[in-house]
C-alpha positions in Angstrom: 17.7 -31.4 -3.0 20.6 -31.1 -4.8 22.7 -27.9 -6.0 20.9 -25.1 -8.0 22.6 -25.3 -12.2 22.5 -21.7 -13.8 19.5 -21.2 -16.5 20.5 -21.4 -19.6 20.0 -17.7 -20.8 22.1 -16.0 -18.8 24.6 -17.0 -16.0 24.4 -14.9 -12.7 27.4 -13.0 -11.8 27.4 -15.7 -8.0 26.3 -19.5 -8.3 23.4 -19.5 -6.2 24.1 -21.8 -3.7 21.2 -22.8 -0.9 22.0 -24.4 2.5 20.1 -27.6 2.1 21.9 -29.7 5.3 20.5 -26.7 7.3 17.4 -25.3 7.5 15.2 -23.1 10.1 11.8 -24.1 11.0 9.6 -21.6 11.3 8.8 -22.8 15.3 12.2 -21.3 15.9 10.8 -17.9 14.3 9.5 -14.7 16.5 6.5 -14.6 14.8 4.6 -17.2 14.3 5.2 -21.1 15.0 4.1 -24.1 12.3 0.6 -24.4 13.7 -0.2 -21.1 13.6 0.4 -20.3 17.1 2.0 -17.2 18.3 4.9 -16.8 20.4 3.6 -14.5 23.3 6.6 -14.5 24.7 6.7 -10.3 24.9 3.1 -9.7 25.7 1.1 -11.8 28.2 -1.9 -12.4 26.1 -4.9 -14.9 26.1 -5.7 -17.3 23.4 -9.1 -17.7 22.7 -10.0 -21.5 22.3 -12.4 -23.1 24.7 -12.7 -26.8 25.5 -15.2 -28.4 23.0 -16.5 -27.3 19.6 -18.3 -23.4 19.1 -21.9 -23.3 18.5 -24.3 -20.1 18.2 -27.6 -19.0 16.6 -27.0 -15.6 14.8 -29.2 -13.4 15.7 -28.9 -11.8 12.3 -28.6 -13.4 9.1 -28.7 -11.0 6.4 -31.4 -9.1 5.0 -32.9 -11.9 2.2 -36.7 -11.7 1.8 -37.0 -15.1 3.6 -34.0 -15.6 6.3 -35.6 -18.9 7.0 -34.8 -20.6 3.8 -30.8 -20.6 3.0 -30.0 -20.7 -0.6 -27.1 -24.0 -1.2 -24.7 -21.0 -1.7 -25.9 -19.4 1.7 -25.3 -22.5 3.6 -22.3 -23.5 1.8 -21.2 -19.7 2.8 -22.1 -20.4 6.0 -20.4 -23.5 6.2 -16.9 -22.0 4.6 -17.3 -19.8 7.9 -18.0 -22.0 10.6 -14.6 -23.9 9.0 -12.9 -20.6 10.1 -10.0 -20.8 12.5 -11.8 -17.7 14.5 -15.1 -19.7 14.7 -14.4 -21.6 18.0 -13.2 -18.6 19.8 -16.2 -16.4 18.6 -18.1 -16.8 22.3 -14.7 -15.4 24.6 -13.9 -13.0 21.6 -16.8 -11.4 22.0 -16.7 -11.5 25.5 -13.8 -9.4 25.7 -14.5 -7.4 23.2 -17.7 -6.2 24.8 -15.7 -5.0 28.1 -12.9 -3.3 26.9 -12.3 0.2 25.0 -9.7 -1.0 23.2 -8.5 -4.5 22.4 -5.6 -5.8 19.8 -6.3 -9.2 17.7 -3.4 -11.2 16.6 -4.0 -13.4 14.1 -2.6 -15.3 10.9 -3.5 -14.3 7.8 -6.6 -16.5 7.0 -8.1 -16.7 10.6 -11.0 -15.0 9.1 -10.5 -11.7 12.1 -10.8 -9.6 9.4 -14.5 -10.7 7.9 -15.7 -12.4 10.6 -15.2 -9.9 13.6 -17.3 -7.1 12.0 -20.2 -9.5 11.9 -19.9 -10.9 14.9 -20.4 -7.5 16.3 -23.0 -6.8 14.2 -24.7 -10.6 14.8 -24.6 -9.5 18.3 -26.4 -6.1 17.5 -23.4 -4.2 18.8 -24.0 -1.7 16.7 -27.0 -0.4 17.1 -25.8 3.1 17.9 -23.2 3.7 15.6 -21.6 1.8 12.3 -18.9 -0.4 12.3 -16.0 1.0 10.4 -13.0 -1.4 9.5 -9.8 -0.1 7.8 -7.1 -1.3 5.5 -3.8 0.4 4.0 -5.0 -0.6 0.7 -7.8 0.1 -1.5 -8.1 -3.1 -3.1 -8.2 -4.6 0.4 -11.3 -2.8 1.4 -13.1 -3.1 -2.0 -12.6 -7.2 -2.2 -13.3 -8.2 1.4 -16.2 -5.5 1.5 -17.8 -7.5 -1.3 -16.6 -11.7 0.1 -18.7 -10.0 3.9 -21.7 -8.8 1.5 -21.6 -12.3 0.3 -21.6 -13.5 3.3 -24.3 -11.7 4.8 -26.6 -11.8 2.0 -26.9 -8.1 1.0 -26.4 -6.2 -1.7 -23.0 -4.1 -1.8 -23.5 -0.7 -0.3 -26.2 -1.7 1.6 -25.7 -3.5 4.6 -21.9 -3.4 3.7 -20.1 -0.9 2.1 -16.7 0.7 1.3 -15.0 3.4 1.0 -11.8 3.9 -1.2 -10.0 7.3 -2.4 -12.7 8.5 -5.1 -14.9 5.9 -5.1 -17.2 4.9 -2.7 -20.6 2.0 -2.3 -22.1 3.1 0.6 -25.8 4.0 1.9 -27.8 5.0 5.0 -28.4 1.6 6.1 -25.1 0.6 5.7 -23.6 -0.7 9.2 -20.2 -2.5 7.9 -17.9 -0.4 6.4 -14.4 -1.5 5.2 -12.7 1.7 3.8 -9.0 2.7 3.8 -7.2 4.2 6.6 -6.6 7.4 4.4 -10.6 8.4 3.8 -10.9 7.6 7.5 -8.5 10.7 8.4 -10.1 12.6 6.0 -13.7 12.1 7.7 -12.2 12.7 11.1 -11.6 16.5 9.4 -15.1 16.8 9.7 -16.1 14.6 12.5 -13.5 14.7 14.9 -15.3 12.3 17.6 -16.1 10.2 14.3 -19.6 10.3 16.0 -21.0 7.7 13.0 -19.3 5.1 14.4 -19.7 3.0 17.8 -16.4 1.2 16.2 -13.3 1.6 14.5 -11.6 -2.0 13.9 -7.6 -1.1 12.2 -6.8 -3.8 10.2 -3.3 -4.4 9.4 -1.9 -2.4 11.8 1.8 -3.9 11.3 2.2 -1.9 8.0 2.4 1.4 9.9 1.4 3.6 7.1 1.2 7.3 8.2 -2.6 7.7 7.8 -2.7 4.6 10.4 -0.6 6.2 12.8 -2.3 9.6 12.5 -5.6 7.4 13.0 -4.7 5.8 16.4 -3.4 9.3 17.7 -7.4 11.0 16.1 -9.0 7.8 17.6 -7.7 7.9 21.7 -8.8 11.7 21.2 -12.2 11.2 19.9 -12.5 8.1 23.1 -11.5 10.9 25.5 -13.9 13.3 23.9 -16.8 11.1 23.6 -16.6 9.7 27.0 -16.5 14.2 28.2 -19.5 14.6 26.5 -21.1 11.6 27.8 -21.6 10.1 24.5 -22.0 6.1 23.6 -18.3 4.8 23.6 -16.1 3.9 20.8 -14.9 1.1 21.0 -11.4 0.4 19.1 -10.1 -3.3 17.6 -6.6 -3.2 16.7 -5.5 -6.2 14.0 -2.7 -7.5 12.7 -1.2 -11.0 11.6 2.2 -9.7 13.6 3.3 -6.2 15.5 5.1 -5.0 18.3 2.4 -6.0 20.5 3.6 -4.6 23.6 4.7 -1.1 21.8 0.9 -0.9 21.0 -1.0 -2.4 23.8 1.6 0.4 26.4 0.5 3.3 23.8 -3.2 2.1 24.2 -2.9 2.2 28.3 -1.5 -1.4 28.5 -4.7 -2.7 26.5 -5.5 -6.6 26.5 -4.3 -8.8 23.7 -5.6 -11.5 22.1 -4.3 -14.4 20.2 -6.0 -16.2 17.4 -4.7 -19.4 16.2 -4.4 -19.7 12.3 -4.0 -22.6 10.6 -0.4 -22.4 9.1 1.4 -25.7 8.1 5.1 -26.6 8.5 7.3 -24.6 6.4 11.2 -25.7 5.1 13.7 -22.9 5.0 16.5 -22.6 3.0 19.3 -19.7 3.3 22.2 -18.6 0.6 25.4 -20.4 1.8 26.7 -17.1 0.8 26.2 -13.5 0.2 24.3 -12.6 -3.4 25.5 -10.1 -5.3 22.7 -10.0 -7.8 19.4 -10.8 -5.9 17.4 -11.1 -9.3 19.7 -13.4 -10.9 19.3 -15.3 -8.0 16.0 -15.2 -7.1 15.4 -16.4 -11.0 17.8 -19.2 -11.0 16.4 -20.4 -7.6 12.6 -20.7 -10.0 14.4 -22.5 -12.4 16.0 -24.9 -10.1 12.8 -26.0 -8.2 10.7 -26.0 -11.2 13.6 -28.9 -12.1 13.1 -30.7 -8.9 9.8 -29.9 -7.8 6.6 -31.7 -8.6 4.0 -30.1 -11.0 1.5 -27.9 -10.1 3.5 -27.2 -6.9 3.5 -23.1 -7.4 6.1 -20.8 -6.8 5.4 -17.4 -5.3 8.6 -14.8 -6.0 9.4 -11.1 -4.1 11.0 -8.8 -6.0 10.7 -5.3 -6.0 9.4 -3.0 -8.9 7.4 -3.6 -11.9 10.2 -2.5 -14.2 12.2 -5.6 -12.5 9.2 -7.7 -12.3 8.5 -7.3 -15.9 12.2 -8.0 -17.3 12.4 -11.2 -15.0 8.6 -12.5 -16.2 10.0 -11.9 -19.8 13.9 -14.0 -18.8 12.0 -17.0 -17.4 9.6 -17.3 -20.6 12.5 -17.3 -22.6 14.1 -19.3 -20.3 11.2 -21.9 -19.9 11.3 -22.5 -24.3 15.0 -24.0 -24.0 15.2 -27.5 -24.9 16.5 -28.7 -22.1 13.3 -28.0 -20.2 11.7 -30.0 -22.8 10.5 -32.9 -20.3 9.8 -30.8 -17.8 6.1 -29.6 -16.8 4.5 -26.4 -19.3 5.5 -22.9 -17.0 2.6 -20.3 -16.6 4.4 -17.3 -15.6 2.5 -14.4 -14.1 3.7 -10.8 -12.7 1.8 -9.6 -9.8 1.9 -5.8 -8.9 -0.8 -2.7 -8.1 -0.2 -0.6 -11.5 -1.1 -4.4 -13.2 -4.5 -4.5 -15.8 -7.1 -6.1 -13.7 -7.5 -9.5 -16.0 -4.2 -10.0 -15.5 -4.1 -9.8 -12.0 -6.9 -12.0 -11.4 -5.1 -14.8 -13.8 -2.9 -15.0 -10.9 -5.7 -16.8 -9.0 -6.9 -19.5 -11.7 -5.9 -22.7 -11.0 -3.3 -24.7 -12.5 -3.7 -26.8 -15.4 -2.7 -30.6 -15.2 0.8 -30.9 -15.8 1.5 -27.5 -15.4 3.3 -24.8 -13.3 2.3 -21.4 -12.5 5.2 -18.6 -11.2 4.4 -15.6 -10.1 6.6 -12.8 -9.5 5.2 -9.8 -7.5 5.9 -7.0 -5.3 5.0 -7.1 -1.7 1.6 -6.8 -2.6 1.2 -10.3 -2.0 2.7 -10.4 1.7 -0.3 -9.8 3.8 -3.1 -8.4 1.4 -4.0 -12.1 -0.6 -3.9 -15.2 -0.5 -3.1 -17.1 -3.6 -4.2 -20.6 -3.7 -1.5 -23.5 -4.9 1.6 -21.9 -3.6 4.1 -24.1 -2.2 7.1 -22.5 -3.0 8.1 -19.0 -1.8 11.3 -17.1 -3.0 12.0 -14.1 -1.4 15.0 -11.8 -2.5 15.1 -9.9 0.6 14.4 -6.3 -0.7 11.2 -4.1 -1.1 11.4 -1.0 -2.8 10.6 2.0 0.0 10.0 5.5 -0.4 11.8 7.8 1.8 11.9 11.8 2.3 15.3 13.1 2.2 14.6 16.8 4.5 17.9 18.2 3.3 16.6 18.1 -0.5 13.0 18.1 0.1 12.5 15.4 -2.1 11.0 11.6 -2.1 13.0 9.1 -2.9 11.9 5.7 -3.9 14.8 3.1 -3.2 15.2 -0.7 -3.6 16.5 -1.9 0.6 16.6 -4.6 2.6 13.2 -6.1 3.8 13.0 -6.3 8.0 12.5 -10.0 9.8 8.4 -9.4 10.2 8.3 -9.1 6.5 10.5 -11.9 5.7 8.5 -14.2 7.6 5.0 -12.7 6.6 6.6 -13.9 3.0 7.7 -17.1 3.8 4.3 -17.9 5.8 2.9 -17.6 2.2 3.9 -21.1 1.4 1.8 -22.8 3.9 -1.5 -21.5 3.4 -3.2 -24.8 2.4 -0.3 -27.3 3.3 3.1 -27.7 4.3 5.5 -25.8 1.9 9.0 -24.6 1.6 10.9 -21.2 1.4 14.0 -20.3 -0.4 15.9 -17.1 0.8 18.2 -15.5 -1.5 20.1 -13.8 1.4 21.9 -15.6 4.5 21.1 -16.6 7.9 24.0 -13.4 9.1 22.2 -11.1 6.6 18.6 -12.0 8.0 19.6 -11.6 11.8 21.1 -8.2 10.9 17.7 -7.1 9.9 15.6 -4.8 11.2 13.0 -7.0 13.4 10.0 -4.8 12.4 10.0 -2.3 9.2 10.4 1.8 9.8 7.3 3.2 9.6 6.3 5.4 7.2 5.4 8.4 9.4 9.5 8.0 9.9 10.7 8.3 7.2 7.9 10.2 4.5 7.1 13.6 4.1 4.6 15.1 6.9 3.0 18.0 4.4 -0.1 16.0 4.0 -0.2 15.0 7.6 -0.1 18.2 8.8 -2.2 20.1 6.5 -5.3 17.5 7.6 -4.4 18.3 11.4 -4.7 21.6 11.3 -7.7 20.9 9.3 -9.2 19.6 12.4 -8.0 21.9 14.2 -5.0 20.4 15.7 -2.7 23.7 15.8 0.5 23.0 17.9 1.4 19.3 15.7 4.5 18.7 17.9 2.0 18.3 20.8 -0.2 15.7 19.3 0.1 12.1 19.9 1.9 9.9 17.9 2.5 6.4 18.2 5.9 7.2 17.2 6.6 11.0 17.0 8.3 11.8 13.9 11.7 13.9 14.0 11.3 17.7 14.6 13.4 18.2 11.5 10.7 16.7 9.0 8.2 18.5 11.0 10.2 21.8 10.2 10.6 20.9 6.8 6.8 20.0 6.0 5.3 23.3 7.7 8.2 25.1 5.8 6.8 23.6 2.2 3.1 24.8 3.5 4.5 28.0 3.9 5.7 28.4 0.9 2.5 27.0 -1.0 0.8 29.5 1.3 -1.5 26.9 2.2 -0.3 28.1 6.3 0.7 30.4 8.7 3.0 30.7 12.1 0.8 32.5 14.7 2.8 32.2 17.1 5.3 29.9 18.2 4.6 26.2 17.6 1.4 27.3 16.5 -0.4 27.2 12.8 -3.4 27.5 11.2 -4.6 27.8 7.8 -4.7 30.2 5.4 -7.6 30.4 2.8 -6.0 28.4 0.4 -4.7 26.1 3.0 -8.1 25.5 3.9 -9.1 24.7 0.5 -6.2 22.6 -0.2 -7.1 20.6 2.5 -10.8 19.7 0.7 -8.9 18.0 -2.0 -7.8 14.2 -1.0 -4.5 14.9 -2.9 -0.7 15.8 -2.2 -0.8 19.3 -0.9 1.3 20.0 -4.3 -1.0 19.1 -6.7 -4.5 20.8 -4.9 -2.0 23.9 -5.1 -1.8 23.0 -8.8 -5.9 23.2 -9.0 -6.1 26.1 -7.1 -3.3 28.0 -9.7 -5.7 26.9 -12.4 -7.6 30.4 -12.7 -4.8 32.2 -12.4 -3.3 30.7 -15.4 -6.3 29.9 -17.2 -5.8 26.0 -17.6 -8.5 24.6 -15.1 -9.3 22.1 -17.3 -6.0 21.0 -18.2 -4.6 20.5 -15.1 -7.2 18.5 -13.9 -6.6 16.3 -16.3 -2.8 16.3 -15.1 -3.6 16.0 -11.6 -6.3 13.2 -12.0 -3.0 11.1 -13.7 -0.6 11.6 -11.2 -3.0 10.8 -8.4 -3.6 7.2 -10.4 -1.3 4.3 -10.7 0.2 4.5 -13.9 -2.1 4.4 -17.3 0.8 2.9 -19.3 1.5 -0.7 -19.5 5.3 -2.1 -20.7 4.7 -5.4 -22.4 7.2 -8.1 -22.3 10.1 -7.2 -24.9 8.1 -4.4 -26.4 9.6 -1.6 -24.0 10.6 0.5 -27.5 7.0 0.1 -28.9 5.9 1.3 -26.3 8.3 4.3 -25.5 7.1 5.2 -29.3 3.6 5.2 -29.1 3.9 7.3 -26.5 5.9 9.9 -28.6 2.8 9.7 -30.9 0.0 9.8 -28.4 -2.0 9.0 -31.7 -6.2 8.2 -31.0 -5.4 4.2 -31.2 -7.3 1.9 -28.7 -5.6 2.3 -25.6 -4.2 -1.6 -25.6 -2.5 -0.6 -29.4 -0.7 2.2 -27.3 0.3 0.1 -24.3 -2.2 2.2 -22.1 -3.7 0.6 -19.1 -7.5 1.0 -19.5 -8.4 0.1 -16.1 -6.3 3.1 -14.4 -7.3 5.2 -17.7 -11.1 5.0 -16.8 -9.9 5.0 -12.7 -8.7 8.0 -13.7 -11.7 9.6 -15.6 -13.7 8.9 -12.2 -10.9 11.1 -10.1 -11.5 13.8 -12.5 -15.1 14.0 -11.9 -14.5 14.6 -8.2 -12.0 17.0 -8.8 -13.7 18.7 -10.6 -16.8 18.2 -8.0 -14.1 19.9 -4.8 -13.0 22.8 -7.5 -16.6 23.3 -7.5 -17.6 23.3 -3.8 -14.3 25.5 -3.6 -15.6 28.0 -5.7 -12.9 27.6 -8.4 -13.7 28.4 -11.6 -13.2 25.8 -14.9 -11.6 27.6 -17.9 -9.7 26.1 -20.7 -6.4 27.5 -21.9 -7.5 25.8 -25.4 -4.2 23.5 -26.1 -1.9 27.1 -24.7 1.1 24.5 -22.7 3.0 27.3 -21.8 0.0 28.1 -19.3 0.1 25.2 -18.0 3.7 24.3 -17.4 3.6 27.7 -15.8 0.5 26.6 -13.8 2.1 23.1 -12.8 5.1 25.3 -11.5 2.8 26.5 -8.8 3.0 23.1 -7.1 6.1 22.0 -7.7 8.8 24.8 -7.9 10.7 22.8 -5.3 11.3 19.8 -7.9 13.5 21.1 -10.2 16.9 20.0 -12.2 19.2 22.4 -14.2 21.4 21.3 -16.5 25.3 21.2 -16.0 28.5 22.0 -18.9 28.9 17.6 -18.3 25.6 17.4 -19.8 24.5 15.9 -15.7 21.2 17.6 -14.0 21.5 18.9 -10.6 18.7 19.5 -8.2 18.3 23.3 -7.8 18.2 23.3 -4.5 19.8 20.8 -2.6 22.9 20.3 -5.8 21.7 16.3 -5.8 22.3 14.7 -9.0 19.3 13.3 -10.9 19.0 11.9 -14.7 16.5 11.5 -17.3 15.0 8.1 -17.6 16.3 6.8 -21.1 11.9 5.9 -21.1 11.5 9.4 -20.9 10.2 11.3 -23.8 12.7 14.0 -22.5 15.4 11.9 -23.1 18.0 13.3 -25.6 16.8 16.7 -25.5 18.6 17.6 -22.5 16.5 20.4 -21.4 17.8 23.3 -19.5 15.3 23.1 -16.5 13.5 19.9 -16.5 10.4 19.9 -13.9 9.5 16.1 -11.8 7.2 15.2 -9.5 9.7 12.8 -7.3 13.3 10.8 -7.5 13.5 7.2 -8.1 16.6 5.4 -7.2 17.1 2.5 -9.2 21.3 1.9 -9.0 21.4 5.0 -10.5 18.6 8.5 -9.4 15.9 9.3 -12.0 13.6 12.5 -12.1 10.1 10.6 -12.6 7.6 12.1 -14.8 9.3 15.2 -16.6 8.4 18.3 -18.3 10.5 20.9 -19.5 10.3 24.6 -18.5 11.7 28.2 -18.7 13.9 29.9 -16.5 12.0 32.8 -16.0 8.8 31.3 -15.5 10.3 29.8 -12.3 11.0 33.1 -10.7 7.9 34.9 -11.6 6.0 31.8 -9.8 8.0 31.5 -6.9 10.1 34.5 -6.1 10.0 34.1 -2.1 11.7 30.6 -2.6 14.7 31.5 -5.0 15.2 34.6 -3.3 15.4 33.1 -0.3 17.5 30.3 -0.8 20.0 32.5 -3.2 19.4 30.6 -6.2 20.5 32.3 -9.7 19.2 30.9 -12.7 
């Protein structure tokens, strides 16, 4: 393959320039090799294949009205998962399974671990005495692969097989599989410490380390030690991941066996920047342009960017792009973004197939890394970078920042391209810049703000938090810093030293599955009169975002905003999926305020009230106004701006009010309201008196 020529739109600022001579196969990789197989190299672990092909007679199949005659979809299911990569190990799966507490599964993406291992166990009537609970990091996750094992099994959803998701839920008594995300596990445990309705808890996709995972594994070895105490039936504990740190996890889980699934990933080409990239985007988009030159049709192309606001202005380029005549005799590109905040139809457009003589691109976030599989894709581009969100303890403040990806998720990316044959990935960084990555990500309990963990442990009682057991304990200083911001939203209380509990309103906070902020926002409502309004508020922010930005109509859709007029939500750019998500939150908001005791009013359309009542929550996040016409963060001095999307913008408030910082080459306040001085004292004297701020 030759050199890459620039697109004709726009020229990047550094001729992208890919090593072609050179390449890196992906046996060489510390992951994962071409046939799927892992390197064990670090951790002595077993792979489960025996000699000879797999059979077995389920002892369960479903719960149809006549189990003896399959249905052509049943045995074309069934079929589909005898064709599994797991299938032939299913007999010494099981087997170790069954005598060990805890066990960790490697395996790729596509072994089927994830919807076959739950019914195995269940096949095997493994769970007679308690549920089978299975977790993922996201809630899309649990809904769609709760529904493919319902499928699978025959059953109804929320019958045999359920989920549970953040304010929304398919669940009954008979239910025995339950995929449900990590987070609404923790918040059972509150309740259920020994999470007594399950005899096991399988954590899938353990590599992403989000905080509610590693809070999990530290509730889960408690509630094993507990159970066994008591003399209660074990739980038994399945650890999954398509790559991890596996002897990091096994030594934390008392040097627990691993196992090693083979997947059935085909060879993959890789291709590195002959030099450093100065504009990843450009690149990333001239690198599409090139291979959709060279590259036969209907070969897909999978790209990693970072944000939908980049997403969006790079689907947009490559349309334009893609109209030139000198792609005239080239094949018809189908360009697609792919990103969580995205109107369902047009993420599941990303998953039609390709028309003859025709391309399909899409450009996502790392949504698409682990999470889905998307058929066609022989091409992945990666740029490199992810966009994180990090705590900053000296300002208080999250930050969300575009940074370098680590070597796990560069390779999860580029095993993307051979799910279905062999494929080829293009890296918009060099081999230096990917050896000076991280080899695994920083987990999130590293670098995010531990309010919400906390408040939950104390919840359960958990009273000295520097005690409890973390995979990786998080620094003392973001400890200090989280039970400070409790303090403050009285929500807890020092009894003595290292020691907390809850106050009243820390134990209501913790009811609400929300930011300990915004339940202190709820609880304000009374006070101020605007329970109604604010739950409204609340019920948004807790969403993805109900506003859409079509391609090149970015100023249509700042305006309608501005208007807010009663038009159907897709004439004012709204997002109707995550407008009627966010009707559903409301109700169960408003369902805890009840439980809780708080009462409902209405502050009939008064916004001072609740701008005053919003305050309550987050007097920490505010800006003031300098003479230079900049914003400075009251507390820490940092310097933020208006979005130029922002309604705000022009006005220049004197105190503008956000809900967090986005750094995106420059640091925005996201989401924005204006407020008076004096309100911010009279809702949160302690903290300005305190700190010596003057307004």
């Amino acid at each position: 393959m030759a050199g890459f020529q620039e697109p004709p739109l726009k020229k990047p600022k550094t001729d992208v320039n890919f090593v072609f001579n050179s390449h890196l196969p992906v046996q060489q990789s510390p992951i994962r090799g071409v046939n799927g197989h892992f390197n064990n190299k670090q951790h002595a672990g077993n792979f489960l294949f025996p000699k000879g092909p797999a059979t077995f007679k389920p002892k369960v199949q479903g719960n149809g009205a006549n189990r003896n005659t399959k249905s052509s979809d049943q045995l074309k299911i069934l079929k589909q998962r005898h064709a599994l990569p797991i299938f032939p190990a299913r007999p010494r799966l099981l087997k170790e399974l069954k005598k060990n507490d805890v066990v960790i599964v490697i395996g790729e993406t596509g072994s089927g671990k994830t919807t076959q291992i739950p019914q195995y166990l269940h096949e095997e009537r493994l769970d007679r005495k308690g549920a089978i609970c299975v977790t993922q990091p996201r809630r899309v996750a649990a809904i769609t692969i709760a529904k493919r094992v319902a499928e699978e099994m025959d059953t109804n959803l929320g019958e045999l097989v359920g989920y549970s998701v953040r304010f929304e839920e398919s669940v009954s008594p008979s239910t025995k599989l339950k995929y449900m995300t990590d987070g609404m596990l923790l918040r059972e445990a509150i309740s259920d410490p020994l999470l007594s309705k399950y005899s096991w808890v399988i954590v899938d996709e353990a590599h992403e380390r989000t905080v509610s995972t590693d809070v999990l594994f530290g509730i889960i070895k408690d509630a094993q030690k507990s159970r066994k105490a008591f003399a209660k039936y074990p739980l038994r504990v399945i650890i999954m991941s398509a790559t991890m740190d596996v002897d990091h996890f096994s030594n934390y889980f008392n040097k627990c066996p691993v196992l090693y699934i083979e997947g059935r990933q085909h060879p993959i080409e890789m291709f590195y920047a002959r030099e450093k990239q100065e504009d990843y985007v450009l690149a990333a988009m001239s690198t599409v342009i090139q291979i959709h030159k060279e590259a036969p049709p209907q070969h897909d192309i999978l790209v990693f960017l970072t944000g939908q606001e980049e997403i969006d202005a790079v689907v947009h380029n490559i349309r334009l792009i893609a109209k030139d005549n000198s792609l005239a005799e080239f094949p018809k590109i189908r360009v697609h973004a792919l990103y969580a905040a995205l109107p369902a139809h047009q993420q599941l457009d990303v998953f039609r197939a390709t028309a003859a003589g025709e391309r399909k691109v899409i450009i996502s976030t790392n949504i698409a890394e682990t999470s889905i599989t998307i058929p066609g894709v022989r091409y992945v581009v990666d740029s490199g970078r992810a966009k994180v969100r990090n705590y900053l303890p000296g300002s208080g403040f999250d930050v969300l920042k575009v940074k370098k990806i680590s070597q796990a998720q560069a390779w999860q990316r580029t095993g993307r391209a051979g799910r279905e044959t062999s494929g080829f990935c293009y890296r918009a960084y060099t081999l230096e810049e990917f050896n000076a990555m991280a080899v695994n990500p920083v987990p999130e309990i590293l670098r995010s703000n531990m309010s919400s963990v906390i408040l939950q442990l104390l919840a359960m009682g958990i009273k000295n938090i520097l005690t409890f057991d973390f995979i990786d304990k998080p620094s003392t200083e973001y400890v200090q810093q989280a039970v400070e911001q409790l303090t403050l939203l009285d929500a807890a209380k020092v009894v003595k030293s290292d020691m907390l509990e809850l106050t009243e309103t820390g134990k209501k906070m913790a009811q609400f599955p929300l930011d300990p902020r915004y339940a202190k926002i709820l609880l304000s409502g009374p006070d101020y009169g605007c329970t109604d309004e604010v739950l409204t508020i609340v019920a948004i922010l807790s969403s993805e975002s109900i506003y859409t930005n079509p391609s090149g109509k970015k100023e249509a859709a700042v305006n309608a905003r501005r208007k807010f007029s009663s038009m159907w939500c897709h004439e004012n750019f709204l997002n109707y999926r995550n407008l009627s998500y966010t009707v559903e939150v409301r109700k169960q908001l408003v369902q805890v305020c009840q439980r809780c005791g708080i009462s409902i009013v209405s502050c009939q359309q008064n916004l001072d009230s609740v701008r005053r009542c919003i305050i309550a929550g987050l007097f920490t996040n505010v800006a003031e106004l300098q003479l230079g016409g900049k914003y400075l963060t009251l507390d820490s001095r940092q310097e933020a701006a208006l979005h130029p999307a922002s309604v705000l913008f022009g006005g220049k408030p004197a105190y503008v009010l956000f809900t967090e910082l986005v750094h995106t080459g420059k640091t925005y306040m996201h989401i924005n309201s204006a407020v008076d001085a004096q309100w911010l004292f009279e809702t949160a004297p302690e903290y300005f008196r305190k700190r010596h701020i003057k307004i």
